[in-house]
N, C-alpha and C positions, 0 to 999 in steps of 0.2 A: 525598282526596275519593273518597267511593264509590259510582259509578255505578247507576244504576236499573235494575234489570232490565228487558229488551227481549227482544223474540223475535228468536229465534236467525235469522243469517243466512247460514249454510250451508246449500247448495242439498244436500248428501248426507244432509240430515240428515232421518231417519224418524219421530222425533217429532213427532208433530203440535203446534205452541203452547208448545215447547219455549222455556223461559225461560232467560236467559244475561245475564252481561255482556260488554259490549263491552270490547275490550280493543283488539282492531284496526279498522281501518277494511272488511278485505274481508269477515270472518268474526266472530261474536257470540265466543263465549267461549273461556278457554285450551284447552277441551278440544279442542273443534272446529278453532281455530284449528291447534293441534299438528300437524294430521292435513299440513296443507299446507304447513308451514313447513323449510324443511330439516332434519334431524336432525343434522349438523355444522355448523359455524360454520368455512369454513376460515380459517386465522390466516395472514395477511401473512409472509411470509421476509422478515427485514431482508437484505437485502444488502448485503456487509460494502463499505466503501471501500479499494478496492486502497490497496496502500503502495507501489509503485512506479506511475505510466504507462505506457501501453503504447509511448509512443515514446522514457520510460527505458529500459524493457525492452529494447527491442531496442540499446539504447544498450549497454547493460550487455555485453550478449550480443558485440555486435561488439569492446568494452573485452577481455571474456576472450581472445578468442581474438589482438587485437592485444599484450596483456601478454606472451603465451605467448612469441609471435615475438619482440617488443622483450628479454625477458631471456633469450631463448637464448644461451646462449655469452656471457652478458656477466659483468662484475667489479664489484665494488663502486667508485661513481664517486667518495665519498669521497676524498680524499686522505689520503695513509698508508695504504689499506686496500686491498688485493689479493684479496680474499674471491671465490667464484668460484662461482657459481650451479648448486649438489648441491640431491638432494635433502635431506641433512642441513642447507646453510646456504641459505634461500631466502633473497632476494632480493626487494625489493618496489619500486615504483613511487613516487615522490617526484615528485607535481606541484610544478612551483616556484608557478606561479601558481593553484592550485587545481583544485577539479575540477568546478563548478559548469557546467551548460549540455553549450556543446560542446569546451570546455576540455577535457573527460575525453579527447575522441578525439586530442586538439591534442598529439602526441606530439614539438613544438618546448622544451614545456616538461617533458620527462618527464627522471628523472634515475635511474638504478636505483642503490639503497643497500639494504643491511645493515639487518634489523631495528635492529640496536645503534647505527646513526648515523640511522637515519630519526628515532629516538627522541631522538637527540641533535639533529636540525636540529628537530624541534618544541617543546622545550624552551627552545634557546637562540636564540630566535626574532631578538634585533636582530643578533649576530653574524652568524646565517644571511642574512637582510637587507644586514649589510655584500658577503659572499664570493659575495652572488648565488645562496643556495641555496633563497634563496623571495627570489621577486618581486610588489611591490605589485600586488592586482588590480585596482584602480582605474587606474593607469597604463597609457595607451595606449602601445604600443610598435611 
């Protein structure tokens, strides 16, 4: 539907009797209008949703440097495996009971292994269950 022509309702405007349509409510027509409207439209930033928290974060942060210290000078805990923490064979952290919460910090259940049995005790998951090298985490202890 197209509006009827009205006299313009911009006060700058030198035309006398100057005909327009309404388009806005403050000022008669697009041309007019233009003059007051912003010339950019600024566009909203999504801001992205972190992938960690910031009280993982610092969770994390205190994790690294508590790993550092826990596999200094240690051996693969493994049995049979005498492997011995180089930089050629690292050595990694084996939560028995997960790492979920504050479990991560809870260095009661930390076990340091050998890439090659970490992979072994997540595979053979009831065996490791029998020998105590993962513990239910549902059970209170």
């Amino acid at each position: 539907m197209v509006s009827k022509k009205k006299p313009c309702k911009d006060p700058n405007n030198t035309e006398e009797g100057k005909m327009c349509y309404y388009f806005t409510k403050k000022f008669g027509c697009a041309s007019c209008s233009a003059k007051y409207k912003p010339k950019t439209k600024t566009k909203k930033v999504k801001q992205k949703i972190k992938q960690v928290s910031s009280k993982r974060a610092r969770m994390n942060q205190a994790y690294s440097v508590m790993r550092k210290l826990f596999l200094k000078d240690k051996t693969c805990e493994f049995p049979s495996c005498s492997r011995k923490h180089t930089e050629d064979n690292q050595l990694t952290i084996h939560h028995k009971r997960g790492r979920n919460g504050e479990r991560l910090l809870d260095t009661t259940y930390w076990m340091a292994v050998c890439m090659e049995h970490h992979k072994y005790i997540e595979e053979h998951r009831e065996e490791s269950f029998k020998k105590g090298w993962l513990i239910n985490r549902n059970k209170e202890i």
